[in-house]
N, C-alpha and C positions, 0 to 999 in steps of 0.2 A: 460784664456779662448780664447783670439783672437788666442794662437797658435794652440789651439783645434780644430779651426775651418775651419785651415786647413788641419792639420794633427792627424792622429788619436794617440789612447792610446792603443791598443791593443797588450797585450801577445800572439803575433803570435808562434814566435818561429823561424820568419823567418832567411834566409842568407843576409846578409848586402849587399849583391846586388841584393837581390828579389826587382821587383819595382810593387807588385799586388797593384792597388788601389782599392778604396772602390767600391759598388755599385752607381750610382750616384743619389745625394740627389732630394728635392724640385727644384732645380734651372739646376739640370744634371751637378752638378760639382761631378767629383770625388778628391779624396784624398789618400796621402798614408796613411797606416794601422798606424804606428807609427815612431818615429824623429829616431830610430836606425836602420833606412837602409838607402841607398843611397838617396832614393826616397825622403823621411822623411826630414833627414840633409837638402837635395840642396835646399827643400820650406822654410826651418826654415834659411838658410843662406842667403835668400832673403830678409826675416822678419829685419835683424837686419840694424837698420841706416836706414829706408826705405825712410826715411824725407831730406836724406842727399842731397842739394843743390849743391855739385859740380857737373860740368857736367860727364855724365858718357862716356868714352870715349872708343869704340867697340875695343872689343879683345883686350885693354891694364890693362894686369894685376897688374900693377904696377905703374895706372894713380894715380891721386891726391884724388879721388873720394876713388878708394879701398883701398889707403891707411889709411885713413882716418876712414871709415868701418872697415878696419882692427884693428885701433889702438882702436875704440870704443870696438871690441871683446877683445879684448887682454887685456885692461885694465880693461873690467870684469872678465876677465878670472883671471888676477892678484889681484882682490880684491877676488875674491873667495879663492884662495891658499895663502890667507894671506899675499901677497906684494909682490909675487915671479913676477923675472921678466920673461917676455913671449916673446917666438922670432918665428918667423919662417923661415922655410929652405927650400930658393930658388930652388937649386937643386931638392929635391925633388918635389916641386911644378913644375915645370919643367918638369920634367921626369913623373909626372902622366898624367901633361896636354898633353905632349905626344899622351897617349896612353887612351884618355879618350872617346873616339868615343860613346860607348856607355851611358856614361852619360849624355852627349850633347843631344843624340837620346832620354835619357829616360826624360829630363828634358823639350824636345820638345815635349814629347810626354803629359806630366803630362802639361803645358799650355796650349795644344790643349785643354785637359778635363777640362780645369778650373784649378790645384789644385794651380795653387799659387794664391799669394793675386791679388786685381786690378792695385796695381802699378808694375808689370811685364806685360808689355804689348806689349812688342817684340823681337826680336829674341836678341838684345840685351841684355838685361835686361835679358832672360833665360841665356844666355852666360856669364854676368856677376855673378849669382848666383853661375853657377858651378863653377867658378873659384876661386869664396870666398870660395865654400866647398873644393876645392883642397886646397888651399893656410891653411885652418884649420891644 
């Protein structure tokens, strides 16, 4: 339920880089339609570790903080696939964050409306989201 309530469930049919959000609710927050588009993902990758006590440290993707978040992903992700272990590939991470201008834009733009939780609450913390969805 807490993920629902930022992100929707809807059988859109959208393209993974639609970022339509919702109408905005009681409070004028909107939301992405559902967690399988960009939009979706980058609120749900804020969701995770959101309690996480190191300091978070601006545009370093590879501080003690992310890693950290990362390993809490990744070791679900390996309890999921039965123990397999889970890595990820710098390079590519790299090479999206590159070229990710519009993510940055659309994940500034979904905080402006409200749609992440209350602990994102500035340009940081948007920056740090997208980077945990790159680094996915």
């Amino acid at each position: 339920d807490d993920v629902h309530e930022y992100v929707g469930y809807e059988q859109g049919g959208q393209a993974f880089n639609d970022y339509t959000l919702t109408e905005p609710d009681a409070d004028c927050k909107q939301h992405p339609l559902n967690a399988l588009t960009n939009s979706g993902a980058m609120v749900i990758c804020s969701m995770i570790d959101p309690r996480n006590e190191l300091p978070l440290v601006a545009g370093d993707p590879e501080s003690a903080r992310m890693e950290s978040r990362m390993q809490k992903y990744k070791d679900f992700v390996s309890e999921l696939s039965g123990g397999e272990g889970i890595g990820d590939c710098r390079e590519v991470f790299n090479s999206e964050r590159e070229k990710a201008f519009d993510n940055y834009g659309i994940a500034n733009k979904m905080r402006a409306k409200g749609a992440f939780p209350e602990h994102v609450k500035s340009y940081d913390d948007v920056r740090e989201a997208v980077d945990f969805y790159l680094r996915m």
